[in-house]
LOZA-457555 format. One record per residue (C-alpha): residue number from 1; residue in three letters; x, y negated, z. Coordinates in steps of 0.25 Angstrom, whole numbers. Example, Ala and Ser with C-alpha at 12.3 -4.5 7.8 and 13.67 -1.06 7.14 Angstrom:
2
BALUM    i   aa     xx     yy     zz
BALUM    1  Ala     49     18     31
BALUM    2  Ser     55      4     29
***
This chain:
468
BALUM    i   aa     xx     yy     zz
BALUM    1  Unk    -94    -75     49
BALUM    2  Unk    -87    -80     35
BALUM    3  Unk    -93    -70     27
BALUM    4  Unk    -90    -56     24
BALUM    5  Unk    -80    -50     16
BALUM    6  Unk    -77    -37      5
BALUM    7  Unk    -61    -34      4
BALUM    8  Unk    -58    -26     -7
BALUM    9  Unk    -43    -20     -9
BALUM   10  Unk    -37    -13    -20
BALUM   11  Unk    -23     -8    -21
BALUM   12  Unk    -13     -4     -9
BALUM   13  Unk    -11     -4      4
BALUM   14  Unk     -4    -17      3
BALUM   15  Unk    -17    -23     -3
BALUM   16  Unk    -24    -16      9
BALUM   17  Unk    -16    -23     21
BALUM   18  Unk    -18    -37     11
BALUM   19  Unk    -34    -34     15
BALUM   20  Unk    -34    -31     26
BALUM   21  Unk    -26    -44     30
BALUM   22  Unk    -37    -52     23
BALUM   23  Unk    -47    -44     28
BALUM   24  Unk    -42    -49     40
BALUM   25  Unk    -42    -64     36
BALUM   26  Unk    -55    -61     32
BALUM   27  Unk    -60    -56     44
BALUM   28  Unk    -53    -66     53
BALUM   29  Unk    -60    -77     46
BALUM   30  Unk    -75    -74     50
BALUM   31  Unk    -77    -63     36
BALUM   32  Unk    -83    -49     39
BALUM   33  Unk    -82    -36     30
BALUM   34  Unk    -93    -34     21
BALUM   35  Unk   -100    -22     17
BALUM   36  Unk    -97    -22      4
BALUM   37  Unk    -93    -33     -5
BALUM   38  Unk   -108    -35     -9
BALUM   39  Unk   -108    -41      4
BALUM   40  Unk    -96    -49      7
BALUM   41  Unk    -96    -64      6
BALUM   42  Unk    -79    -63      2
BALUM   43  Unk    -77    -51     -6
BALUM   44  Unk    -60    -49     -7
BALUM   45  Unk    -52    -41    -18
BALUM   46  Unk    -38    -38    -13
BALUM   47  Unk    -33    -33    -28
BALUM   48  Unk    -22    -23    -33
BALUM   49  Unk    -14    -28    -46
BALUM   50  Unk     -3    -17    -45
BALUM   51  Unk     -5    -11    -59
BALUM   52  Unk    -17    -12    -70
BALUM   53  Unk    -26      0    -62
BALUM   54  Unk    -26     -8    -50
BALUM   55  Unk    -28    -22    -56
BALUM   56  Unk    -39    -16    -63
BALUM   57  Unk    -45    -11    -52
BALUM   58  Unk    -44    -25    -44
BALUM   59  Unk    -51    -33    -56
BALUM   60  Unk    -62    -22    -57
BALUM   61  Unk    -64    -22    -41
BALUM   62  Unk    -65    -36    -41
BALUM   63  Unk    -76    -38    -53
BALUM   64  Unk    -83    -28    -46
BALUM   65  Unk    -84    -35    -32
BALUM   66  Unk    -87    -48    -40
BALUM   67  Unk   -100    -41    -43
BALUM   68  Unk   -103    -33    -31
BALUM   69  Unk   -101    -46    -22
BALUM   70  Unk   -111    -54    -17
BALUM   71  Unk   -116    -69    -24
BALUM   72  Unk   -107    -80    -15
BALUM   73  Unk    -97    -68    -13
BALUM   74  Unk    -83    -73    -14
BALUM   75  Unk    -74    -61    -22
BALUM   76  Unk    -58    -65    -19
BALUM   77  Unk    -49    -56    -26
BALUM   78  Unk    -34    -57    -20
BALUM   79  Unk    -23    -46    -19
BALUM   80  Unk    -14    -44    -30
BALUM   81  Unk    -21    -45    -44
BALUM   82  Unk    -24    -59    -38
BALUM   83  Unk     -9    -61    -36
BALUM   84  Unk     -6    -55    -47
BALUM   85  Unk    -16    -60    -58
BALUM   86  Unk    -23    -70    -51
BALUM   87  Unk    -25    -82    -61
BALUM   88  Unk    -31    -73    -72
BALUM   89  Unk    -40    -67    -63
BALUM   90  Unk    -45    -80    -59
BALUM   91  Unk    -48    -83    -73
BALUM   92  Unk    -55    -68    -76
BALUM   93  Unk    -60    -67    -63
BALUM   94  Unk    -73    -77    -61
BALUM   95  Unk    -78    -68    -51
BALUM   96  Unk    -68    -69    -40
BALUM   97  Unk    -69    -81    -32
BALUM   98  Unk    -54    -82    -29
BALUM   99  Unk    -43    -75    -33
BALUM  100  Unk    -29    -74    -24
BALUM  101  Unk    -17    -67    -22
BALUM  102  Unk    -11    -67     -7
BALUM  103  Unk      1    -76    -10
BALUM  104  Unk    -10    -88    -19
BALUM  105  Unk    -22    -93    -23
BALUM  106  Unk    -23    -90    -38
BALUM  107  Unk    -36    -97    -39
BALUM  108  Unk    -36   -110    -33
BALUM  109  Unk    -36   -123    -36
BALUM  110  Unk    -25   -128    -46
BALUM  111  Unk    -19   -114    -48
BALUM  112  Unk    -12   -104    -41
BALUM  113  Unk     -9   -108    -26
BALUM  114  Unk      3   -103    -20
BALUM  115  Unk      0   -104     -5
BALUM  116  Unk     -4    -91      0
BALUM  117  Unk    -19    -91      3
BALUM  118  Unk    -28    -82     10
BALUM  119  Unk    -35    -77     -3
BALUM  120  Unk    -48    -70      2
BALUM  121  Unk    -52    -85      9
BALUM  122  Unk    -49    -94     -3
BALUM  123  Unk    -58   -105     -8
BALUM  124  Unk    -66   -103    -21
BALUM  125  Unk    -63    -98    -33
BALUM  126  Unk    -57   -113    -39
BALUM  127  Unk    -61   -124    -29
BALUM  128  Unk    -50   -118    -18
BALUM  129  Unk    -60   -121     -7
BALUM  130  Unk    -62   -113      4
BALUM  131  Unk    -73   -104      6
BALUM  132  Unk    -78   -105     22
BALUM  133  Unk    -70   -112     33
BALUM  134  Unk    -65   -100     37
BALUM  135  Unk    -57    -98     25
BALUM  136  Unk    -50   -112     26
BALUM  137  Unk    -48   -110     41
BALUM  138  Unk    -40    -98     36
BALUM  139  Unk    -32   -106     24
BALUM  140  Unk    -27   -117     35
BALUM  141  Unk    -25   -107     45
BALUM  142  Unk    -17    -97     34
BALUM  143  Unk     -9   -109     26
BALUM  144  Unk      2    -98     20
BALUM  145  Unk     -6    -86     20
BALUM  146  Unk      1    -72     22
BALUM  147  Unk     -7    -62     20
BALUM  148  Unk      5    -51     24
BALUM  149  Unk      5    -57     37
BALUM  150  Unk     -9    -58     39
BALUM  151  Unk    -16    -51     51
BALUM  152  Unk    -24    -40     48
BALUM  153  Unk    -35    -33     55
BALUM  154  Unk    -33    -19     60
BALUM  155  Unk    -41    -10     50
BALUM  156  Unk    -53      1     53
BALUM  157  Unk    -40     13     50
BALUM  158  Unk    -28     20     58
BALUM  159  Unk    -20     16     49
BALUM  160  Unk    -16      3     42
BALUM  161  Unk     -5     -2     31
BALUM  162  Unk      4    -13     35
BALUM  163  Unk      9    -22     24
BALUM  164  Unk     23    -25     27
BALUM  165  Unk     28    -34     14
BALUM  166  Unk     22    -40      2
BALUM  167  Unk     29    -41    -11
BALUM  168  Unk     42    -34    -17
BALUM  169  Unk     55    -37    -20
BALUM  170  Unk     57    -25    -31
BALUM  171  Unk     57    -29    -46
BALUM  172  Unk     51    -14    -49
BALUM  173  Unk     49    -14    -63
BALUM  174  Unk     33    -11    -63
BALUM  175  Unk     28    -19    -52
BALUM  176  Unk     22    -32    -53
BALUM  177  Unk     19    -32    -37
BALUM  178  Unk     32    -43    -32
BALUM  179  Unk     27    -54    -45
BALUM  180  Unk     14    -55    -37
BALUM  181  Unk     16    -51    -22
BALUM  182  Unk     30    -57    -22
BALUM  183  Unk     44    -52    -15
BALUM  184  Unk     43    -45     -4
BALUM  185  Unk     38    -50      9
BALUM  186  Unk     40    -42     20
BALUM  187  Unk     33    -45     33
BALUM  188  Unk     39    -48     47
BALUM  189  Unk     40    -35     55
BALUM  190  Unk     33    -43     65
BALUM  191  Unk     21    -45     59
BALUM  192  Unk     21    -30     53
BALUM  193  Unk     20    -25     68
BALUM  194  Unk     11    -32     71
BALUM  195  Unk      2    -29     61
BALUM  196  Unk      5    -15     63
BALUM  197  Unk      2    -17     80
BALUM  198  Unk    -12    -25     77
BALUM  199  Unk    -16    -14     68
BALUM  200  Unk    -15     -3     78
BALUM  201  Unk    -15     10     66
BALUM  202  Unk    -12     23     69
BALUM  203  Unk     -5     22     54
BALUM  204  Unk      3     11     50
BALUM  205  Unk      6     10     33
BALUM  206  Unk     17      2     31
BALUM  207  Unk     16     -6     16
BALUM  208  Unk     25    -15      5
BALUM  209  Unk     26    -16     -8
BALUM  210  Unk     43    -13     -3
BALUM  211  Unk     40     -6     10
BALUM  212  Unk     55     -3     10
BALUM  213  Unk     61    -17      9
BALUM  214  Unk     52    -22     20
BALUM  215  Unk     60    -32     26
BALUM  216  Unk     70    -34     16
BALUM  217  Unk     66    -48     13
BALUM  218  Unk     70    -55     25
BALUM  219  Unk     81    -60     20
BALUM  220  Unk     72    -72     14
BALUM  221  Unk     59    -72     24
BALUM  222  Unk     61    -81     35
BALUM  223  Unk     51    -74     43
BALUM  224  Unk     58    -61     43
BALUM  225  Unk     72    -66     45
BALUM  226  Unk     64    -72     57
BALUM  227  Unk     58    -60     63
BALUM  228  Unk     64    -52     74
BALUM  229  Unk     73    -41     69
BALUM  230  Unk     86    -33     68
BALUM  231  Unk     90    -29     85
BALUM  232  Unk     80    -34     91
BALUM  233  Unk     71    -21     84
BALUM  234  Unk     64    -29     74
BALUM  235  Unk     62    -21     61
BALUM  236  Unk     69    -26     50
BALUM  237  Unk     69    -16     40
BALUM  238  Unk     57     -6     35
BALUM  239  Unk     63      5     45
BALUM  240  Unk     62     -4     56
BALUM  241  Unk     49     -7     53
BALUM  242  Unk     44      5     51
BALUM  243  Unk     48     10     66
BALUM  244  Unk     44     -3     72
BALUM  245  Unk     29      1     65
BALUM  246  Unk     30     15     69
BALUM  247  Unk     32     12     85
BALUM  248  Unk     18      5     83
BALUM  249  Unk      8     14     76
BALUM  250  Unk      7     30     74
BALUM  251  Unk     11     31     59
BALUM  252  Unk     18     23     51
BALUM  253  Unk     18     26     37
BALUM  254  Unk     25     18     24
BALUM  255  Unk     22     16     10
BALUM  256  Unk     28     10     -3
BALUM  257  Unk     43     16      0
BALUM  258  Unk     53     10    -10
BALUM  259  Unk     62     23    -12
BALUM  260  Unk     76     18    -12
BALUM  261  Unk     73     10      2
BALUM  262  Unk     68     22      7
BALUM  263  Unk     82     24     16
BALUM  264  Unk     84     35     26
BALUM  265  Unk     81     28     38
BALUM  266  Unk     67     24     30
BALUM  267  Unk     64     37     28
BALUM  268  Unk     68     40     43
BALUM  269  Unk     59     30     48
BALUM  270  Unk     48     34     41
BALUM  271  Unk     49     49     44
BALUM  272  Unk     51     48     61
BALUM  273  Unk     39     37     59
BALUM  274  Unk     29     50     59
BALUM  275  Unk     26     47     47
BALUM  276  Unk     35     54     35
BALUM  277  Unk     28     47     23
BALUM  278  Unk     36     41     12
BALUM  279  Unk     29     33      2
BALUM  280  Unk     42     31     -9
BALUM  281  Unk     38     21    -21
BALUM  282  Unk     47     31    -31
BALUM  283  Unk     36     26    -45
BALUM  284  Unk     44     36    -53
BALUM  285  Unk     58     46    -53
BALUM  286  Unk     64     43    -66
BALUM  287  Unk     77     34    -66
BALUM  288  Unk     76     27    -77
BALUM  289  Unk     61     25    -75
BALUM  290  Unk     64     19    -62
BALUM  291  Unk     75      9    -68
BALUM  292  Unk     65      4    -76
BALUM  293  Unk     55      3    -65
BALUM  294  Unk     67     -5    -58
BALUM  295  Unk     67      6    -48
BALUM  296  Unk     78     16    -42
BALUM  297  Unk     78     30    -39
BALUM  298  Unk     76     43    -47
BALUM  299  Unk     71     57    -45
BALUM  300  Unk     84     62    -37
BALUM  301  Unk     83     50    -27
BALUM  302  Unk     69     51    -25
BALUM  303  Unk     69     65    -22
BALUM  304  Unk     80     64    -14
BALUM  305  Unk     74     53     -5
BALUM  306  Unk     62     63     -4
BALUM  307  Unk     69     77      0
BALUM  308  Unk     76     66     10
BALUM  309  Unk     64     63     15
BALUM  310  Unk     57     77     16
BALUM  311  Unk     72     81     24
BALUM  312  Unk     69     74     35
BALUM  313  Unk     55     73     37
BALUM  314  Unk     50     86     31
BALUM  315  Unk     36     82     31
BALUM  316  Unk     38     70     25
BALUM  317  Unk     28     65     14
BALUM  318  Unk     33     59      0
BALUM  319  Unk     23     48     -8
BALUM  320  Unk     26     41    -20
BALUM  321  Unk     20     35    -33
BALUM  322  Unk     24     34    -47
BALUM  323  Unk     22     27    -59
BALUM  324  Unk     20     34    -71
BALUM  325  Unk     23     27    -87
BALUM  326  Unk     32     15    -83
BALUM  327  Unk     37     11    -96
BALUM  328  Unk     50     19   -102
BALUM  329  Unk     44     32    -94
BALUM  330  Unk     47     44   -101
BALUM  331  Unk     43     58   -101
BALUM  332  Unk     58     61    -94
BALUM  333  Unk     53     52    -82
BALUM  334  Unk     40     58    -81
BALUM  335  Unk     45     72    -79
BALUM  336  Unk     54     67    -70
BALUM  337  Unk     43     62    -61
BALUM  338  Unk     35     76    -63
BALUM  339  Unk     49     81    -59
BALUM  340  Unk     50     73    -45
BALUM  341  Unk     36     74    -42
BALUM  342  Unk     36     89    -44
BALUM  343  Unk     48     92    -36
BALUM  344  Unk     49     82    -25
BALUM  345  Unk     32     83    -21
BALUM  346  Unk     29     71    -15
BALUM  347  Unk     18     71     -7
BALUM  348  Unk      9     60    -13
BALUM  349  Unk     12     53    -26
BALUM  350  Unk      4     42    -34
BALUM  351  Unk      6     40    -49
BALUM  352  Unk      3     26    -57
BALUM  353  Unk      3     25    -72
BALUM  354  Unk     13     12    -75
BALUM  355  Unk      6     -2    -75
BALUM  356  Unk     11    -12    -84
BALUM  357  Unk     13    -24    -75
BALUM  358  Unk     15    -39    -82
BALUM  359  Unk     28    -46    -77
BALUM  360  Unk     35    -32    -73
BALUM  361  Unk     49    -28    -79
BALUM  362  Unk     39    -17    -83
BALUM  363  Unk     30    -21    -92
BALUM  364  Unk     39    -23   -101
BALUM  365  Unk     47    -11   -103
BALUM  366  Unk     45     -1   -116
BALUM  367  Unk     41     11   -115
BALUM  368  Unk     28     10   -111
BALUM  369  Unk     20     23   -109
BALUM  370  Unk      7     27   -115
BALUM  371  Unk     -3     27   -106
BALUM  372  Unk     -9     40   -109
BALUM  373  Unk      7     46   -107
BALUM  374  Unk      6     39    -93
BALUM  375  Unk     -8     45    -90
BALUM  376  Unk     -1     58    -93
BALUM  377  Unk      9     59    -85
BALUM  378  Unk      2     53    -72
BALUM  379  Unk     -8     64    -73
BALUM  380  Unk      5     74    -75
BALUM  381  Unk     11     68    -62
BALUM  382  Unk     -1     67    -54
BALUM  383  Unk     -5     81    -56
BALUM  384  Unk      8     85    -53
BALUM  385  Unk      7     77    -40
BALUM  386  Unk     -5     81    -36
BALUM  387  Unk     -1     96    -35
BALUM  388  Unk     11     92    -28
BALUM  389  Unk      3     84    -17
BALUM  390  Unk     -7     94    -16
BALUM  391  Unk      3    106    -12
BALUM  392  Unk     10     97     -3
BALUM  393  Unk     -5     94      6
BALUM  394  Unk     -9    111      3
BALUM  395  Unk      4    114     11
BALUM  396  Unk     -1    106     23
BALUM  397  Unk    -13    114     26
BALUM  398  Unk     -9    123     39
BALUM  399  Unk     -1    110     44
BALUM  400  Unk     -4    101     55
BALUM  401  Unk     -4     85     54
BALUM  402  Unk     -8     73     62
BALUM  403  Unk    -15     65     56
BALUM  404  Unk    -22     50     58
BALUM  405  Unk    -37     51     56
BALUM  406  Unk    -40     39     46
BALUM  407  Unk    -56     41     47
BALUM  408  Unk    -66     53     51
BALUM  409  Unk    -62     64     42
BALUM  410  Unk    -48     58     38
BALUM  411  Unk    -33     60     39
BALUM  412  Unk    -21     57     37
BALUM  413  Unk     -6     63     41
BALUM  414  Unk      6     56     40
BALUM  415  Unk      7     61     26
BALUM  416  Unk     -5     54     20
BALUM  417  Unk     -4     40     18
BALUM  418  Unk    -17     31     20
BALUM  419  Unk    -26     29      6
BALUM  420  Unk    -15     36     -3
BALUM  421  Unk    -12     51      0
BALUM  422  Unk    -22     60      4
BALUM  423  Unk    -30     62     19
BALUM  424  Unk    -31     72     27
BALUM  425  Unk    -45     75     31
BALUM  426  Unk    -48     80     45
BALUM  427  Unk    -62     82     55
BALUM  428  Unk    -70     69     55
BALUM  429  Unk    -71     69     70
BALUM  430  Unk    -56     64     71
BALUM  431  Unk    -58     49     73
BALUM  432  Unk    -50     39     64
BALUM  433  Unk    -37     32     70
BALUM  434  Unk    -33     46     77
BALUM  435  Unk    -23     56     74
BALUM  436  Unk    -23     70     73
BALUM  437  Unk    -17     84     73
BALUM  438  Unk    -22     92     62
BALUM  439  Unk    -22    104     53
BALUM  440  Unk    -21    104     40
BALUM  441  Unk    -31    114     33
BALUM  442  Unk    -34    111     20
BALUM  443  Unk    -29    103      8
BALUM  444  Unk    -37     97     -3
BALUM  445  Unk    -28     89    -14
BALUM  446  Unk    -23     76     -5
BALUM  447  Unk    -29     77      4
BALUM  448  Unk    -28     89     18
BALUM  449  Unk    -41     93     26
BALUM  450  Unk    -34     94     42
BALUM  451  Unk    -43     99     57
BALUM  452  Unk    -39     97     70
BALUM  453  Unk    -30    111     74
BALUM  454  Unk    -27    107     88
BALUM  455  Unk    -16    119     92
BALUM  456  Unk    -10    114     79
BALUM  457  Unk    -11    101     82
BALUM  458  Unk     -2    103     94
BALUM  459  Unk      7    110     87
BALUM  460  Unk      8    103     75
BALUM  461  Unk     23     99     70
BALUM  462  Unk     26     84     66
BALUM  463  Unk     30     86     52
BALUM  464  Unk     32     70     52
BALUM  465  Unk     45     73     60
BALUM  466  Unk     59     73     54
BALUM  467  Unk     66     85     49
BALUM  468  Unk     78     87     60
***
């Protein structure tokens, strides 16, 4: 055995499926998972930088394992704040034994190191040597590492998110994401169904940072200009794909939809999958707010694409987020997102003060907003959300649903998505992995209270069907 090991993620499902592909390298290379990270030999920080709330979360996470780990420990600290910032955190940092991004080695030897290296089995700190001659078995044998490619272990859940592209090819005025993870990278459909097969979940969550341009970069990927496609019933776009993923697990569901490549024959793919859910990227509604997020759309279009939606899949569920104080926001485009919000009831929304992010057209646009205006007005659209949500869940008590039991006591329909919306909880003696029919009796904020009613199980409509 080459030690044990504490993995540590912060952030999104992206970052999740970026772990457990190193935990798989890990666990292929001889490493077991620790008890905690007082008792790994490798303790692994995979770090959110998206805005200041989550980079201050990764620094404080990472001073706190440098103390809870054990003498002779080793603490890497990789994901994006190491992309993104990792020469200054090599200075500030002592702690950390080695700091890398998954595309370099910040910390080696005579600089940055532009290969792509396997972060979490890197030499020391500055010497560049490796650690154990597993890890240098693992560096000859991965000489241009790929860590979207990597296989990864089925995990202990019916469900699992499958990364399908890194990067982004948007210039979005707020986000700092394509200077450090690069233009889009879209994986080969081949290697996407596989991963899905050799996962075997009940529940498949497609993920990208662009999940609607998947794809869209073959143009200038030999890989993908070589891979089976077009007549021969390769997928080559993200409705293909998405059938293709369908034929092979139970539920298929997608997140991070760039509204304006949400098409009709996306939304049809997406409702006739089983699983209505549309996760829309919309960040606010006002138009020239979104002009100068280098966005397009407005309220009109937006609710327009929704009440399309709702039209032909009746039961369909609507999430978005939004980001409230981008500079230049005004109390005319904040009543105009308490207007959409109010008359178009999504189902689930997330609200996020604006970040001032170095390097992006953003930061330096006037008409900055006080943050105490900024504080105000996400409290006034997270109330206001939070009511709308609630009576959407009260109305389903009475209603029947199947669900996927992700542990004893612990739900989820097609309308909850895993980690972010709410759970529906159910009799403990359903056994994780299975579906069932259930009854919803009870709602408590989020989150529904469901038992097994067999009669209406048999009889229960399928409210993910389309509207004829």
């Amino acid at each position: 055995m080459a030690g044990r090991y504490w993995l540590e993620t912060l952030g999104c499902p992206k970052n999740q499926v970026d772990s457990d592909k190193i935990e798989g390298l890990l666990r292929g290379e001889g490493y077991e998972p620790a008890g905690g990270p007082d008792a790994a030999d490798l303790v692994v920080v995979n770090t959110c930088a998206f805005i200041e709330a989550a980079r201050e979360e990764s620094i404080g996470t990472v001073l706190e394992l440098a103390s809870a780990k054990k003498q002779g420990a080793r603490l890497v600290v990789t994901g994006c704040l190491a992309e993104r910032y990792g020469a200054e955190l090599a200075d500030s940092m002592p702690e950390v034994d080695r700091i890398a991004g998954f595309g370099m080695d910040l910390t080696g030897p005579g600089g940055p190191q532009r290969e792509r290296s396997v972060p979490v089995v890197l030499g020391s700190r500055r010497a560049g040597t490796t650690s154990t001659p597993a890890a240098a078995g693992l560096q000859r044998e991965v000489p241009a590492f790929d860590l979207l490619n990597l296989a990864r272990p089925a995990g202990g859940r019916p469900w699992a998110y499958v990364k399908v592209a890194e990067g982004c090819d948007r210039n979005c005025g707020f986000c700092a994401i394509p200077s450090f993870r690069g233009p889009q990278r879209s994986r080969t459909a081949a290697s996407v169904l596989e991963e899905v097969e050799a996962l075997d979940a009940e529940e498949i969550v497609l993920v990208a940072q662009d999940l609607v341009s998947w794809g869209r970069d073959a143009s200038r990927r030999a890989d993908m200009r070589e891979a089976p496609g077009g007549d021969d019933g390769w997928p080559r776009g993200l409705v293909d794909l998405v059938r293709a993923v369908s034929e092979r697990t139970e539920r298929t569901r997608l997140l991070y939809l760039y509204p304006s490549g949400l098409t009709e024959e996306l939304i049809e793919v997406v409702g006739d999958s089983g699983c209505p859910y549309y996760d829309l990227s919309l960040q606010h509604v006002s138009q020239p707010l979104l002009r100068r997020m280098r966005r397009r759309g407005d309220a009109d279009t937006f609710a327009a694409k929704v009440a399309r939606i709702r039209d032909l899949y009746p039961g369909a569920v609507l999430r978005s987020s939004f980001i409230i104080g981008y500079p230049g926001e005004t109390e005319e485009d904040h009543d105009a997102l308490l207007e959409f919000l109010r008359d178009v009831e999504l189902d689930w929304v997330g609200f996020f003060a604006y970040s001032e992010e170095e390097g992006t057209y953003a930061a330096g646009l006037p008409g900055k907003v006080p943050a105490p205006l900024v504080a105000e007005r996400t409290r006034e659209c997270s109330e206001l959300q939070d009511r709308v949500t609630a009576h959407k869940r009260a109305a389903l008590v009475g209603t029947t649903c199947r669900v996927l039991v992700d542990a004893p006591g612990q739900a989820r329909s097609y309308r909850e998505a895993p980690e972010i919306d709410g759970i529906v909880q159910v009799p403990e003696h359903l056994a994780a992995g299975t579906w069932a029919e259930v009854r919803v009796v009870e709602a408590t904020g989020p989150d529904l209270v469901a038992v097994v009613d067999e009669p209406a199980a048999r009889q229960v409509a399928q409210p993910e069907g389309r509207s004829r």
